[in-house]
N, C-alpha and C positions, 0 to 999 in steps of 0.2 A: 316407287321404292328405290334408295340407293344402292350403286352397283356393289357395295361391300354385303350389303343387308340380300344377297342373292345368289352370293359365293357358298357352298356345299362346304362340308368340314373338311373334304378330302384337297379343295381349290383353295381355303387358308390357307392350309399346310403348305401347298405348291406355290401361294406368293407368297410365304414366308422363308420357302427357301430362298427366294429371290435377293434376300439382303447378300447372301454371301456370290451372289453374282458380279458382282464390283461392275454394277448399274453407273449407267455415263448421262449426264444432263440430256434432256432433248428424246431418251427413250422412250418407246411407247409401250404399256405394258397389258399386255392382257395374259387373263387365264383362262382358258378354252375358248368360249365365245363372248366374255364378261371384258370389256373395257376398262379397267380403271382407269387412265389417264395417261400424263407423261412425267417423266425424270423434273423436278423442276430445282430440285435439292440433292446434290452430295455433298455432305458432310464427312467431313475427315479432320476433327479435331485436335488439338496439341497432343491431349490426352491420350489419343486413339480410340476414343469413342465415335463409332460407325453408323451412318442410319441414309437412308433416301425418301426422301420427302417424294408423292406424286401427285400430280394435282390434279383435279378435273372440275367442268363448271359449280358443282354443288359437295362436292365432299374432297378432304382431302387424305391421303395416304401416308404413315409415318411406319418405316421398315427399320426397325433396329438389329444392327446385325449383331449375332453370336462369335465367340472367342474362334478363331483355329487353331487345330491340333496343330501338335508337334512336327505331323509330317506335312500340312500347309501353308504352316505359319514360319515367320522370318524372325530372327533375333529383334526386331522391334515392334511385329504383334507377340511375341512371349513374354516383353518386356514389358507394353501399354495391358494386355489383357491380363496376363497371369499376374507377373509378382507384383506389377501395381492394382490391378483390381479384384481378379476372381481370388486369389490367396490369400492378402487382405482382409477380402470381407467374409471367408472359410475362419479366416483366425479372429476376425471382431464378432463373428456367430458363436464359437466355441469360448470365448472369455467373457461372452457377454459385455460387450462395449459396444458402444456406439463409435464406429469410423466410417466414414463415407467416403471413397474414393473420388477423385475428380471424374472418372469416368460419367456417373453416375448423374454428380449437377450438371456437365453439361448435357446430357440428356435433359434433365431437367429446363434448362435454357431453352434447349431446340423448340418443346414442348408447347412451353409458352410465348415464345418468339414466333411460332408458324401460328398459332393460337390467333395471335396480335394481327400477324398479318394478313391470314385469311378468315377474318371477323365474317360470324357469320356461317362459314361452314362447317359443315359436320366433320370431326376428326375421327379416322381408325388409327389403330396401334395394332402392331404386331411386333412379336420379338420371340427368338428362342435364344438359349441359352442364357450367355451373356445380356445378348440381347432385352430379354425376361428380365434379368434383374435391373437394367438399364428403365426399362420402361414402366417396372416396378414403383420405381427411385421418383420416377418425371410426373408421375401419378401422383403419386401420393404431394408431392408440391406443385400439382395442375390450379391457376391462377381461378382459372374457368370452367371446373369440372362440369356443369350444362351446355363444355362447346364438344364432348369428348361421349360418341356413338356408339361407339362399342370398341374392346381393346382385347386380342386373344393373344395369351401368353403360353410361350411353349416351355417346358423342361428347365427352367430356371430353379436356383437356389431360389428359398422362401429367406426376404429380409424383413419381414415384419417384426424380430427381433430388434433391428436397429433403427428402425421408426421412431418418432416423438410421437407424443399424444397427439397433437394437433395432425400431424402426415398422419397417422391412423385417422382419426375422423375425418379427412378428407377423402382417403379411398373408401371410408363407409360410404359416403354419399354416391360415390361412382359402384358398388358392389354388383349391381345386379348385369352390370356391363360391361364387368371385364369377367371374362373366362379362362382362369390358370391350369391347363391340363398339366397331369401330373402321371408319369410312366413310375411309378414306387420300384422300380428295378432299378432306373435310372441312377447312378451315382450321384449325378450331379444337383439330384432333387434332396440331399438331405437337410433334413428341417422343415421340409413343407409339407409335411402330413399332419398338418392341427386345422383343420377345417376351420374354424372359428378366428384363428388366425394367424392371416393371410393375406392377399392381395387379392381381391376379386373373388370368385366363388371358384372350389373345388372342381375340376371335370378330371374326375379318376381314370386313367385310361385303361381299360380290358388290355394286357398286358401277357405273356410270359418270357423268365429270365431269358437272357440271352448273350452276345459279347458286347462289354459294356459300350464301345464305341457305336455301335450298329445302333444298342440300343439306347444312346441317347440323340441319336439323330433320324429320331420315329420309325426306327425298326420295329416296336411292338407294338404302332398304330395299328389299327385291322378300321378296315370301312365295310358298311355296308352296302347294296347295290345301290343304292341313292345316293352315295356319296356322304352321308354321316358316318360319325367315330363310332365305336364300337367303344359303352363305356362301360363301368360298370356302379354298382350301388358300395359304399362305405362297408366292407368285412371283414372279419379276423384276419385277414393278412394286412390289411391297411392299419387296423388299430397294432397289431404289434409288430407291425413298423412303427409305426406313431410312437409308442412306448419306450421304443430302443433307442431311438432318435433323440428324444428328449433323455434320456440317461447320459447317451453321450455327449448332449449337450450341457449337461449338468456338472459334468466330472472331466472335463478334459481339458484341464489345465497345461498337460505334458505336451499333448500337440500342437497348443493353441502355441508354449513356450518354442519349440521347433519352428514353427510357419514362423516365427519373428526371428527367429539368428537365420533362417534360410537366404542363401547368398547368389551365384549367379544362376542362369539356369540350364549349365549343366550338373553343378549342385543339386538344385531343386530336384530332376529328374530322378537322380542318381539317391538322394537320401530321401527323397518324400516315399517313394516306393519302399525302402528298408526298414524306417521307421515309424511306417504306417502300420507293414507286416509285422514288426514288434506288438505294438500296441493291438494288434487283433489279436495275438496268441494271451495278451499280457489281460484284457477285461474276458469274462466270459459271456457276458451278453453284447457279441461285438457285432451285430452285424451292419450297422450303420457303417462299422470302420473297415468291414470289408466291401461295405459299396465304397471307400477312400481308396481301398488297398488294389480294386480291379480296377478303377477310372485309369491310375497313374499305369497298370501292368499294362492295360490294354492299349494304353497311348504308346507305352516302349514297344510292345512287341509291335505293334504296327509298324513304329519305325525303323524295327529290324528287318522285318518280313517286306518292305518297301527297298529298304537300303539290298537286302539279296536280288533283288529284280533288278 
């Protein structure tokens, strides 16, 4: 059995935190007593799309890192993850267009480039956040979906929206091997509560609300003593979310027009929060736009309550 096919859901989670390690070639990586391999790939593209490649005799590892917050990130991850990719594809979800960020194909490249080069072995995928939608994107235009093992996605935007037919039937063929956990508290999950489609199969995560940043970086995981997730079955709170989700996706031409004149990002910071809390008071079945309206609060006040220490 491969060392990935032996990892607990709790031991994902902890090597998928690992992408935001800024992992250095030549490392060795393990999680408890599980070897995966060593560093054999950092990747740090024009784009800013992040990922460590690890390698070991029979399987290989591909860690797609997620965006950093405001208070870890530099004016040039605010600039490679936000306004060119995560706000982007917030604004090509809500208008309904197809835009694909550079982020995104070159994950796609990495994909089938490591694909190429280690013919033959079995591929994992991990990703959260950004990550997730990054690994999303590489899927769905995987050259060789029979070289790719299984692929866990954490807390990402759902872009099945901006898929073609063809990227959809391709991640149909991979479905039952990739696994997209989804925290529905999560701000940064909106759009991804249509089971059907998706990127890989639904793993709904046993969840309650909490502060949006905690809880989009597996604060509302709960494991059990063996180390699995603690998930739950599809229930009225999932389907209306679902419901809300799609209304706002339906009618939100005013935000989708916003996210496009949005300009530097102390801008962004300063009106995304203002004009989001608009638009909450403004529909009444808003609460998709208050998972929009806590993401951005809870990113400032962190960096206030940061900036007083």
């Amino acid at each position: 059995m491969s060392v990935n096919a032996q990892l607990t859901d709790r031991e994902r989670v902890e090597l998928t935190k690992k992408a935001y390690d800024e992992l250095q070639l030549g490392d060795t990586i393990k999680i408890d007593q599980h070897y995966l391999g060593t560093v054999c790939r950092n990747v740090y593209a024009k784009d800013g799309m992040r990922a460590f490649v690890i390698s070991s005799p029979n399987e290989i590892t591909i860690l797609f890192k997620g965006s950093y917050g405001f208070k870890k990130g530099t004016p040039q991850t605010w600039r490679d993850e936000w306004i060119k990719t995560n706000l982007p594809i917030l604004k090509a979800l809500l208008a309904r267009k197809r835009t694909i960020p550079s982020q995104l194909k070159s994950a796609a490249h990495l994909l089938n480039q490591t694909i190429n080069q280690f013919k033959g072995s079995r591929i994992y995928i991990y990703g959260h956040s950004l990550g997730s939608i990054n690994a999303q994107f590489a899927l769905a235009n995987c050259r060789h979906p029979e070289a790719i093992a299984a692929a866990y996605l954490y807390e990402g935007t759902n872009i099945w929206l901006l898929l073609t037919p063809a990227e959809r039937r391709q991640v149909a063929k991979m479905r039952e091997k990739i696994f997209n956990y989804v925290d529905i508290y999560d701000p940064v999950t909106l759009g991804i509560t249509e089971t059907h489609h998706m990127v890989g199969k639904l793993c709904y995560v046993d969840s309650e609300p909490m502060q949006p940043i905690k809880q989009h970086m597996w604060g509302g995981y709960h494991f059990n003593a063996d180390g699995s997730l603690k998930l739950r079955k599809v229930d009225q709170a999932f389907l209306a979310e679902s419901r809300s989700e799609r209304k706002l996706l339906a009618r939100s031409g005013d935000l989708a027009d916003f996210l496009e004149k949005m300009g530097s990002a102390e801008e962004v910071k300063k009106l995304a929060t203002d004009k989001i809390e608009q638009l909450v008071q403004r529909y009444p079945d808003h609460k998709s736009l208050a998972k929009l309206a806590a993401l951005f609060e809870g990113e400032r006040n962190d960096k206030l309550s940061h900036r007083k220490k």
